[in-house]
N, C-alpha and C positions, 0 to 999 in steps of 0.2 A: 540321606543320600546313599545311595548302593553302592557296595565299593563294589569297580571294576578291575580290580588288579590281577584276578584270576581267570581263565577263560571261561568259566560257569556263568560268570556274570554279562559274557554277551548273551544271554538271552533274557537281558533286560528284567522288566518287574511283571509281577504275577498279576492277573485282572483282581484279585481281591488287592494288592499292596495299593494296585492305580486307585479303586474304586476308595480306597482309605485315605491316601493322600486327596486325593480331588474333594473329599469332605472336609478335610481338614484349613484346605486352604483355599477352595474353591473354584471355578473356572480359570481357565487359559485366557481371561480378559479384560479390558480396561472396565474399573467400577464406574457405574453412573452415580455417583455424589453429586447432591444437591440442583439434578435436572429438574427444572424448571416447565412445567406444564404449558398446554396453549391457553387455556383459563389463567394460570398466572400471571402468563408474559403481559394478558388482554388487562386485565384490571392493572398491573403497573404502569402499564401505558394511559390509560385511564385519569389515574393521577397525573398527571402531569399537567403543569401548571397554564403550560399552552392552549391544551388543547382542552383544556378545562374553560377557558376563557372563548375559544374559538363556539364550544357548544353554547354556554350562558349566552351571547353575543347573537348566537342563530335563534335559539326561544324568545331573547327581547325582540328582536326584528317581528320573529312570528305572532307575539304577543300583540305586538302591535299593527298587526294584520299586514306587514311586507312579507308575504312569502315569496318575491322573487330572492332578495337580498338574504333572509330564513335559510333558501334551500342552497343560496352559491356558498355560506359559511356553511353550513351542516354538511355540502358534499367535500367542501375542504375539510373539514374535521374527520370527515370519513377516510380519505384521502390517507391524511397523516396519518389516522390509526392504522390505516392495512399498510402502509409502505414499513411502521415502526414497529408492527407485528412481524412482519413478513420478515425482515433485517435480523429483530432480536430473536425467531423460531431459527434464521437458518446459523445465526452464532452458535446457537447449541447444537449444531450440525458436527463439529471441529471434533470430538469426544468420537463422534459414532464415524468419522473418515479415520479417524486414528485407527480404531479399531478394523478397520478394513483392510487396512493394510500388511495385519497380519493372513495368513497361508488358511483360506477355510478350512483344508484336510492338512494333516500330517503321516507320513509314516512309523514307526517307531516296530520296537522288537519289545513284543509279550509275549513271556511263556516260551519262549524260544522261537518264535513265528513273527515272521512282519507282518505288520496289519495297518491298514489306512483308517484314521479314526479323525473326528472334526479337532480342529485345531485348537476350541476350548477343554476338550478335556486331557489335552497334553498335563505333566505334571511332574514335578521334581523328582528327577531317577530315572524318568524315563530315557529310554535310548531311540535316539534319532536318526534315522537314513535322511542323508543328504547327499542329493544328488542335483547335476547341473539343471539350472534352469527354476530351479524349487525357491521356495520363499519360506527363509526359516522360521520356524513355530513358535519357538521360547529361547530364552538364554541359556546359554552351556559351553562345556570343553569338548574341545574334539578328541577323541579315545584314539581315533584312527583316519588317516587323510591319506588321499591319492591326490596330488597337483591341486588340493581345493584351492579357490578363490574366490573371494566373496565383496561385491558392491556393498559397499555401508553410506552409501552415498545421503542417505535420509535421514543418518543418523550424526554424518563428518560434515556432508555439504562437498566433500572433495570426491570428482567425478573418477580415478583410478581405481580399480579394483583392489584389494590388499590379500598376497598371499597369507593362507594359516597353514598350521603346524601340528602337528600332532602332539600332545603332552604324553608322558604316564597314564595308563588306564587311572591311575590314582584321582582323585581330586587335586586340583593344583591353591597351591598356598595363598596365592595372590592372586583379586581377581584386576585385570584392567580392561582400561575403556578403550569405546572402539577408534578405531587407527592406526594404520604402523600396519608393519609387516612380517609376516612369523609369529603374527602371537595366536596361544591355540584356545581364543574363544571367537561363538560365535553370537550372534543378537539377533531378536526377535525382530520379524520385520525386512530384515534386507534379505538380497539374493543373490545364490549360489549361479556364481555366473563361467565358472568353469570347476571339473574335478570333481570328487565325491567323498564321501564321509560317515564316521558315524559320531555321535557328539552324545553324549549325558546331559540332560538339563539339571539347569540349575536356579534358572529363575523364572516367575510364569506371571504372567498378570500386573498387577501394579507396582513387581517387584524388579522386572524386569528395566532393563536400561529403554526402549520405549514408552514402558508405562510410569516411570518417572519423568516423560515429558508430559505424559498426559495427565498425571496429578498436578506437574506445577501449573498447566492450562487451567485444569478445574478450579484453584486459587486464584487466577488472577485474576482480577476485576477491571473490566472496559470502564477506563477513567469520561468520567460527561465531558464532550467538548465544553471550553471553555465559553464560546458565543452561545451554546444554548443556554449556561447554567448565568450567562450576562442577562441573557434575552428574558429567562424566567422573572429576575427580582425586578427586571425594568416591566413587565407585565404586571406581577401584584404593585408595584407602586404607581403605576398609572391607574391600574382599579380603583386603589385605597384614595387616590386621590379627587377620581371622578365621583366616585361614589359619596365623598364627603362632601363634594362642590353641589354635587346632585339634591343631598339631603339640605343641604344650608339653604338655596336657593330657591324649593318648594316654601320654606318657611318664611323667608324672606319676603318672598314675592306673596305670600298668601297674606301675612301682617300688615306689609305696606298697601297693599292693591284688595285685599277683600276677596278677591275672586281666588277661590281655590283651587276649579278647572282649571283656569288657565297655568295657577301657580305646579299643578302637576304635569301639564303639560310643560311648562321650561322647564322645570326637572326634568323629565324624560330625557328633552333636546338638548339638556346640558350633559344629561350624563351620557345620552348617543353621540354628543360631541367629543366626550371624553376618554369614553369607551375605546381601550388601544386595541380593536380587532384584527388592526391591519399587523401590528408585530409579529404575532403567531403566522399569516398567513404569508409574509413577505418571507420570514425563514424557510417557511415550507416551501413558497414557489422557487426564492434562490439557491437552496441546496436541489431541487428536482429538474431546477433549470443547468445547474453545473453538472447535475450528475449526465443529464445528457447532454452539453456541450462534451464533456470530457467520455463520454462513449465515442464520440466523433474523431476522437483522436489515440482510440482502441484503447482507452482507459475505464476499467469495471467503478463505479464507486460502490461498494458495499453498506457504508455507513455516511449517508451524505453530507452530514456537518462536517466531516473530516475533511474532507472538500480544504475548508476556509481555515482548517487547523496548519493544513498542510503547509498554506499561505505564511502561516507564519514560522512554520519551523528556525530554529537555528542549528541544530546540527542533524547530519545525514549521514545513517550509520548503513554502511551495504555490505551484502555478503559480498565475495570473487566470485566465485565457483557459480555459473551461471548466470550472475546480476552483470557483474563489469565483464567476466567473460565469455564465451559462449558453450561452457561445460560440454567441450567437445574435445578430445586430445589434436592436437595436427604436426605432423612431423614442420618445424620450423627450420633446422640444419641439420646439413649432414657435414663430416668432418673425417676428410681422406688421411692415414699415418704417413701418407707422401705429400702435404701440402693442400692439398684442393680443398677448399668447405664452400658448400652450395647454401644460397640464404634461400628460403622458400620464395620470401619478400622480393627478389633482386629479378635481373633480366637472363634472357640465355637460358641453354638448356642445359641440362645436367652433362659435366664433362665425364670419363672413363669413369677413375677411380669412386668419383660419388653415385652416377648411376649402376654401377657394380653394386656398390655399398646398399643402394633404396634396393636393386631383384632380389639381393640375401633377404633381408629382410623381411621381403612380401614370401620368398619360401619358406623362412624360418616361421611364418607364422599361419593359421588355420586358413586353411581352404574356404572354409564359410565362419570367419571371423565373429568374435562377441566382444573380446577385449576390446578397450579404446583402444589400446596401444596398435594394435594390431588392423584396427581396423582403420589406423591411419596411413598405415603404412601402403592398402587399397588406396584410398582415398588419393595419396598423392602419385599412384597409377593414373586415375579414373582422370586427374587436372592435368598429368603431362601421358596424353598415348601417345605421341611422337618419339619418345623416348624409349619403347621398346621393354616397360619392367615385365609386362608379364610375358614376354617372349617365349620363355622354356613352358608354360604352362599349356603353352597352343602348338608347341615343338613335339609336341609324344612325350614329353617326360611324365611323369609319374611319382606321388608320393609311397615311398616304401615304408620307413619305419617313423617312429614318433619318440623322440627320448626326452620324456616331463622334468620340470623342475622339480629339483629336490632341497632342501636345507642342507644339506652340503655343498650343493654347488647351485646357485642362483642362475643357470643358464637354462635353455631350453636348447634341441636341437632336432632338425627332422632331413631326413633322408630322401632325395629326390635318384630316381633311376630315369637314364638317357635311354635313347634310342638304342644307341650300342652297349647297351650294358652297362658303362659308367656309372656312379654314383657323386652328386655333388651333394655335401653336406654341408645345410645352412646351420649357423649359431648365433641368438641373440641372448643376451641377458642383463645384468648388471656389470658394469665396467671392469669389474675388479674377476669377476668369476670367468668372464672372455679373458682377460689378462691371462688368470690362473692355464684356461685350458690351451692357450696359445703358448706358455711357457717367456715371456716375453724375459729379456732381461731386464736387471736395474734400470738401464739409462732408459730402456725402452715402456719401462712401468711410470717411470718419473716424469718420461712426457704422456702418456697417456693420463696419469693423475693432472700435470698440469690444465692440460685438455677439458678435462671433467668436470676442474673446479672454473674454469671459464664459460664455460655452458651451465654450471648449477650455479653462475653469479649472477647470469642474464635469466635465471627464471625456468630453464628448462628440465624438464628429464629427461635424466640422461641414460642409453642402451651401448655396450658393446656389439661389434656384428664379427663374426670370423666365419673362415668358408675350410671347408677339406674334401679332400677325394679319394673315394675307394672301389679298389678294381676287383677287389675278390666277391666271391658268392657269399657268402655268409658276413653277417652284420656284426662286431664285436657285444659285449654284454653292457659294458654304458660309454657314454659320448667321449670319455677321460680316454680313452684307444687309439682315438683317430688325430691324425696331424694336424691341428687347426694351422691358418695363416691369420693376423689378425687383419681386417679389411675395413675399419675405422668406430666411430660412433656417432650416434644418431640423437639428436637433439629434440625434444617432442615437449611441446606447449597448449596449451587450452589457451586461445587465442582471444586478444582483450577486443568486446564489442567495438564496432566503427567511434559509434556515435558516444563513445565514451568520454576521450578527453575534452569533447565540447560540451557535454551535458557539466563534466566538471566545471570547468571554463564557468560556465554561465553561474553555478550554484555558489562559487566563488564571488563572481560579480553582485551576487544578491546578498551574499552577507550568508555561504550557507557553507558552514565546517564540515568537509566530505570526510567521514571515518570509517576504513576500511576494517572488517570484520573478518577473520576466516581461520578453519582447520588448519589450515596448508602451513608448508616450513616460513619461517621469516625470509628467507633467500626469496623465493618465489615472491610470497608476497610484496615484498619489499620493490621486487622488478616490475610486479604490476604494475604497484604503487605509481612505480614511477614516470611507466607508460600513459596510466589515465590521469598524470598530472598531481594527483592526492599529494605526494612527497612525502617528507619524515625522515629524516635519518634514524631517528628512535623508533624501536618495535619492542610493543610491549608483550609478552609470551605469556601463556596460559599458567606456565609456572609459577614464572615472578610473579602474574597476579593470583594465583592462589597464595601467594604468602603478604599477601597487601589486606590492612583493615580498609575498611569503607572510606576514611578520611584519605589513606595513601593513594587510595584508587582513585578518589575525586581529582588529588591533583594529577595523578599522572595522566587522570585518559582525559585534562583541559587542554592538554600538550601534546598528546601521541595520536596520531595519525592513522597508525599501523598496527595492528593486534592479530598476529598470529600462535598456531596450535591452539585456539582457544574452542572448550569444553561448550556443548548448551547452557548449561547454567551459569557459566562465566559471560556468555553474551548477555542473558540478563543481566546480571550483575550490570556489568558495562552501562547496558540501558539505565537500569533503576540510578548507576549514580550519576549518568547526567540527566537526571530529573530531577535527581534531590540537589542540584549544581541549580536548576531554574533554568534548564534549558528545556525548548520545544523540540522531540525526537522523533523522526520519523527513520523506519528503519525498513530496510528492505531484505527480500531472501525469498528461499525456493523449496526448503526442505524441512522434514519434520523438525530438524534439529530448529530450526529458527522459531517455529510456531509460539514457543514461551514468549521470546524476545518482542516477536512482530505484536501481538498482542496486549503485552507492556508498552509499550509505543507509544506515543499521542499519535500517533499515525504511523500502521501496519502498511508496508506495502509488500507484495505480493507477485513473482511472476506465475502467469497466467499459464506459460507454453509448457516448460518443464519444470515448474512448481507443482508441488504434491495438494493434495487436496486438505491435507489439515494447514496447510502456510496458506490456502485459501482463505479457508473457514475463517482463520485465527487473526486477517488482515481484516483492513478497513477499504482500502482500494487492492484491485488486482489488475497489473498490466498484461493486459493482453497478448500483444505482440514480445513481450521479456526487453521491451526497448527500455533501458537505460534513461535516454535523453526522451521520454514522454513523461521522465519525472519535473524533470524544468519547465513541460508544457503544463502539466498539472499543478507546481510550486505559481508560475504565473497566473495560471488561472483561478488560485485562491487567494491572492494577493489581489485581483482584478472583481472575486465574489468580494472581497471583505471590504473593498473602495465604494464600490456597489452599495454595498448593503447598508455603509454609514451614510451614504449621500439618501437614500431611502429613507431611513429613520431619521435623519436631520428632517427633511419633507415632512416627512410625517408630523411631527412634533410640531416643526413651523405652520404646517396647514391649520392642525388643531388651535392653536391661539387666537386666531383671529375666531374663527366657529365658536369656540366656547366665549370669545370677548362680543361677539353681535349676538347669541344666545341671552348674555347679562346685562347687555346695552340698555337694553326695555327697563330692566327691572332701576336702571339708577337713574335714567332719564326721563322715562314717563313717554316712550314713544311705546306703540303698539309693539307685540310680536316680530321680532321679522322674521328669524329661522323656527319652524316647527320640524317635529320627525320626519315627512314629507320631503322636506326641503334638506335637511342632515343625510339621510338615507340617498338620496342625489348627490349629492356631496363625495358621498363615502363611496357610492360603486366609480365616483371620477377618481378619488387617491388611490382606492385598490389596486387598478389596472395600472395607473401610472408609476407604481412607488416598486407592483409587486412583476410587469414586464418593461415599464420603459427604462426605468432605470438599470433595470438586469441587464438589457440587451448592450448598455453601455459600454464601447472599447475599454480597455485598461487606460490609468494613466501612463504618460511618457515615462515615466519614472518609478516605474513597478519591478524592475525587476535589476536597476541598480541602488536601488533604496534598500538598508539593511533591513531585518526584521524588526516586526515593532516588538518593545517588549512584554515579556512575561506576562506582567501584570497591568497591562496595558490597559482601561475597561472600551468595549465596544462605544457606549456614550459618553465619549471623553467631556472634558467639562469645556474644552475648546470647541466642541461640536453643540454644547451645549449652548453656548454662548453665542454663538452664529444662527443656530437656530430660532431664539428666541428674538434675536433683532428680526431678523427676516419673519418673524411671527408675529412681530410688535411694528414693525413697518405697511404690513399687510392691513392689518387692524385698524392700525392708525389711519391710513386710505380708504378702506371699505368701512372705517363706523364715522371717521370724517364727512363723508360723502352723504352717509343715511343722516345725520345730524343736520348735514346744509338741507338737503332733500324734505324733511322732516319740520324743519322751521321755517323753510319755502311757502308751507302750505299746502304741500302735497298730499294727498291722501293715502291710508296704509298700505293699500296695495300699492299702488304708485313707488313709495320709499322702500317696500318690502321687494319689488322688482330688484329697481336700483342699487340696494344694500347686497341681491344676491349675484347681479353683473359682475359689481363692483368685488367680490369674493371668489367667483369664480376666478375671473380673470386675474387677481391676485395672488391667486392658486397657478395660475399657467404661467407667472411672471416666476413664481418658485421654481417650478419645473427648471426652467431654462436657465436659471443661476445654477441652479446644482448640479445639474448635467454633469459638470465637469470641475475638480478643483484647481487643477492647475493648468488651465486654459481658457480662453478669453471668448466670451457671447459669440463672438464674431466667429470663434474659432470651433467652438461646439455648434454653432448651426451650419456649417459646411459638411461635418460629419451628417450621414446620414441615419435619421434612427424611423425604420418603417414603422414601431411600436409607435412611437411619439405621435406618428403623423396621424394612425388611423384613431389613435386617445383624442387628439385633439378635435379632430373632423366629428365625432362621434356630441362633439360637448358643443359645437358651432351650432351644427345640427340643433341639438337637444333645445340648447338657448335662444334658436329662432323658434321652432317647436313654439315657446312660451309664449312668445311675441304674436306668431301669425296662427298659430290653432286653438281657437276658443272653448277647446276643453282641455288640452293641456295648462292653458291659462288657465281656467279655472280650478285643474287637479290643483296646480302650485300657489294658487289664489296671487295671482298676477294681474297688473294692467297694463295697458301697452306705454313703455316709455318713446318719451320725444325723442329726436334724431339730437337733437341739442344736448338732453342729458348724459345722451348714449357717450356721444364726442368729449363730454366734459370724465367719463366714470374711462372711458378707453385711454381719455391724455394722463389721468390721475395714473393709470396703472403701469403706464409707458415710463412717466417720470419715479415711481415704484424700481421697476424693472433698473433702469438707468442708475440710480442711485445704489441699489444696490450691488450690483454688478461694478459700481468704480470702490468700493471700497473692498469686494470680494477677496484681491490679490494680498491686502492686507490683512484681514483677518484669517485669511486662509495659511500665510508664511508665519504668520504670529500663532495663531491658535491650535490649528487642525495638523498641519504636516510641520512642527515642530520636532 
């Protein structure tokens, strides 16, 4: 590092010392470690055990000359691979937004000349011009400042600008993190939003305080949703187990029966019966089905299983600063030293002394405002013109002088001339330094402290405002000259979203622990807190948890609500230990500082509006519209995917039973074939559409969203589900191989009983449908709802089945003959009394088994 102690050393490093360091330690930018190529992300995805099965699944079809059925799996498996390319190329996007964020040029002093050079070859030593409106290059100390003020909002998450300082040309001893006020470093990344400077770097690249979020990003790993890594071992064990049934079955049937054709055809049909294609493709239609439901209510999904994660969260960790608030400052009170305080919130117009108090204010501050603060104080012009604030500005007056904040005296003050010559001079600053220039006495400081500490209890910060007047020509040399009078203080808040304490309300009601996350002082927080309902008396502070092992942390934050001043890497922290707790974390935020966190997550959530593009990248969902309460529409609507999707795979499973039991019927009774691939492949395009849109389209249950979450380790095929499903699969069976058996020792012939056998399955199939509709509601009650999926499935199968009856090639594709109106009536009452029986025991299995 250069020592700048001497004035020789403003003129910064020589282009051979730049050209030295910049080999030494390389560019001005985040490393790309361990990026992940398009060829890579392609063959990982590849592997996967889904879509592995979605292809085999498409080749047997085609193998067996269905290429209609062939080409609807092959263009789902296409499907899933480009959405789960498309998803995992733009995650590794998070790395190269980070880096954008940094300043493409920099200025800096070489050789004694400033020179604008790209922002990567910025390097330790060099000297920084900073001026307003810039976006600083690298980390460093400020050598020299005019009024700087610098946003670090990306890096705190807290929307106020924070005054800096000037050190010693020296290096300074100690470096700290960004926040507060007067300290004299600045960070790569954020921006000089008033003032100028010059600063020495001191850190550049992945050493820097941004590029330590962006290492601990490149470490973390997007944990597999839980439902996919359920869905996978439930896919190889439905393979492993068709495929055994498959093989056993050919042998069987060839031993006993002689014929080995036929014995590889019930193989085939047993193992297309067993074949679970539909698991992969119901995953893939219900997460692309939520993800655009939940577009519809300005919700992004980025990562669509997270959908159904979301569903089960238990605890909900959120920034303030933008997520619960609207990271905007707004003057919320003003507070007259005669009594009067104006509530923004209240009725009436501002009386004397307060509306006095809001025109200092708007003169004390920039004509074409940047600060929040300042541009609040506009703002609550622009809400009340009745009231006259900017009067003197439309009167002839005129801004004369400008006297900047200084670290000795935290005020500001600017000089307006009248018409006649007059001068009013406006003054705002911190409470104590208006006190100072007002000279106030004891009793008169003790209530303005009381004052201060009643507005810093409710959440706000707090400005003094004082006014003075002067008649002469000539301006004194600083504001400490002039007679202030003090003329009150001003109350200013970043105001908590509407729809806040109801989206609480609700995440409560679901069983969902709201844990507020943020920079900001405990006081504020804590007012939030208690505004959006969250509560806590306890606030756990960045401190105390830096001095907490990982166990002390576990307990505190099972208990604490509230967590202010806290660091990026302590919000990890926070995450990782209610994960290693067994809790489901969904966590939300706007700023780079969050992006570790969000990421860590089981579910990143993300705003859309004034979220940065790495808390993008780095989420799973991003809210659009920055609404708050789209997160409870989104919680429900994964709780209503994941009801969904059980009631689908229970179908599923149950439909397979009877299939794979009239596939094996033949081989232990000695009746002919009845199902061949033909007749299975018909089958299978009816449960696809039914399993993979009627059931999607399904309302919630009534009880979705006062029901706690399920737990942790909850598995998607519970053994409750299991156990439902296979009655309803052994009921089905029992009816449609009963039926082929009467049919069959009637005297009927094969085709004949092979019709009948497939009525009597179908329709066994549609009796499923209509019990599972719904768990916790009654036939009666689920067919009043309307599902237009269902109707046009069903119409589609009516159709298809007279098709067999009255078209004599269709007939003969299916090798069909025409059944009697007599057997028709006997296979329609079997499935009616089906239907009935199962449905009156449904409320019991469903209270004992399933929603246990």
């Amino acid at each position: 590092m250069i020592d700048v102690s001497s004035p020789a050393a403003l003129s910064g490093l020589t282009q051979a010392q730049a050209a030295e360091r910049l080999a030494a330690d390389g560019p001005n930018e985040l490393p790309r470690h361990g990026r992940r190529s398009f060829l890579r992300i392609c063959l990982e995805v590849l592997r996967e055990p889904m879509l592995a099965m979605l292809l085999v699944a498409g080749l047997i079809y085609l193998a067996l000359g269905d290429a209609r059925e062939a080409l609807i799996l092959l263009v789902f498996a296409l499907l899933s691979i480009v959405i789960t390319v498309v998803q995992e190329t733009r995650t590794e996007h998070a790395l190269d937004a980070l880096r954008d964020l940094t300043s493409p040029r920099a200025l800096v002093i070489r050789d004694g000349k400033r020179q604008t050079i790209a922002s990567r070859d910025v390097v330790c030593g060099d000297l920084m011009v900073l001026n307003e409106g810039d976006r600083v290059p690298a980390d460093g100390w400020i050598a020299r400042g005019d009024a700087l003020e610098c946003d670090e909002s990306l890096l705190t998450g807290e929307s106020v600008p924070v005054r800096k300082s000037a050190c010693s040309l020296a290096a300074p001893t100690q470096q700290l993190r960004p926040g507060g006020d007067d300290l004299p470093f600045v960070y790569s990344g954020t921006l000089v939003v008033r003032g100028s400077g010059l600063a020495v770097v001191s850190a550049t690249g992945a050493a820097s305080e941004i590029g330590r979020i962006g290492q601990s990003l490149s470490t973390i790993e997007t944990e597999a949703p839980r439902l996919q890594r359920q869905m996978r071992r439930l896919v190889w064990w439905f393979a492993a187990l068709g495929g055994c049934a498959s093989v056993l079955a050919v042998v069987l049937y060839g031993l006993l029966r002689g014929s080995w054709l036929n014995a590889a055809l019930a193989g085939i049909a047993l193992g297309m019966s067993m074949l679970p294609e539909e698991f992969p493709v119901v995953l893939t239609v219900f997460m692309a089905m939520g993800a655009m439901r939940m577009s519809r209510v300005r919700v992004l999904t980025r990562r669509a299983t997270a959908i159904e994660t979301l569903g089960s969260a238990t605890v909900l960790c959120t920034d303030k600063t933008g997520t619960l608030t609207e990271n905007r400052m707004r003057i919320a009170q003003l507070r007259s030293p005669y009594g009067g305080v104006f509530q923004r919130d209240g009725e009436g117009s501002l009386d004397t002394p307060c509306r006095l108090l809001a025109e200092l204010g708007i003169l004390a501050s920039a004509p074409q405002p940047v600060d929040p603060m300042e541009i609040a104080f506009y703002e609550l012009s622009a809400a009340r013109p009745g009231d006259g604030l900017m009067a003197r500005q439309g009167a002839g007056w005129a801004l004369r002088h400008h006297y900047p904040l200084a670290p000795a005296l935290l005020a500001m003050s600017q000089v307006w001339a009248g018409p006649n010559g007059e001068c009013v001079i406006a003054a705002k600053g911190a409470p104590e330094a208006i006190a100072d220039l007002c000279h106030l006495t004891d009793a008169e400081y003790a209530n303005l402290k009381a004052a201060v500490d009643a507005m810093a209890g409710a959440g706000f910060r707090v400005l003094g405002v004082a006014e003075a007047r002067w008649a002469e020509s000539d301006l004194p040399a600083t504001q400490r000259d002039f007679a202030f009078a003090y003329r009150g203080l001003v109350g200013l808040a970043d105001p908590l979203r509407a729809a806040v304490p109801a989206a609480v309300r609700q995440c409560r009601a679901a069983g969902i622990r709201v844990v507020m996350i943020t920079g900001d002082y405990p006081q504020t927080a804590q007012a939030i807190a208690a505004q959006a309902g969250i509560g806590g008396s306890e606030v756990l502070t960045g401190d105390a948890l830096a001095r907490m092992s990982e166990t002390e942390l576990a307990e505190c934050i099972a208990r604490v609500t509230v967590c202010a001043r806290i660091m990026p890497e302590q919000k990890l922290r926070i995450v990782e230990a209610l994960k290693a707790s067994g809790e489901i974390v969904a966590m939300t935020g706007d700023g780079v500082n969050d992006a570790p966190s969000l990421k860590a997550a089981n579910i990143g959530i993300a705003m859309g509006g004034r979220g940065t593009d790495v808390a993008r990248e780095a989420a799973a969902i991003v809210l659009l519209d920055d609404d708050f309460g789209a997160i409870v529409k989104a919680v429900s609507l994964g709780r209503r995917i994941y009801d969904n999707l059980r009631k689908a795979i229970g179908f599923i499973l149950a439909a397979h039973i009877p299939i794979a039991g009239l596939t094996l019927l033949p081989l232990l009774t000695g009746m002919p074939l009845l199902l061949g691939p033909i007749h299975i492949a018909f089958i299978e395009m009816i449960i696809d559409p039914v399993c993979s849109l009627v059931f999607e389209a399904e309302i919630a249950e009534h009880n979705a969203m006062t029901r706690p979450p399920r737990k942790t380790d909850a598995p998607l095929f519970s053994r409750g589900l299991v156990v439902w499903a296979v009655l309803q699969g052994f009921v089905v069976l029992a009816m449609s191989g009963g039926l082929a058996t009467y049919f069959f020792r009637s005297g009927n012939d094969a085709a004949t009983v092979r019709s009948a056998a497939f009525f009597a399955l179908v329709l066994g199939l549609a009796c499923l449908i209509l019990v599972n509709r719904r768990f916790s509601a009654s036939l009666l009650s689920a067919l009043r709802r309307p599902n237009p999926a269902l109707s046009i499935v069903l119409a589609i199968v009516a159709i298809i089945l007279a098709a067999t009856q009255m078209v004599p090639a269709v007939a003969d594709l299916f090798s069909f003959a025409r059944v009697s109106l007599l057997n028709l009536a006997i296979v329609l009452g079997a499935s009616v009394m089906s239907l009935l029986g199962l449905e009156a025991i449904k409320p019991f299995v469903v209270s004992r088994l399933i929603q246990r």
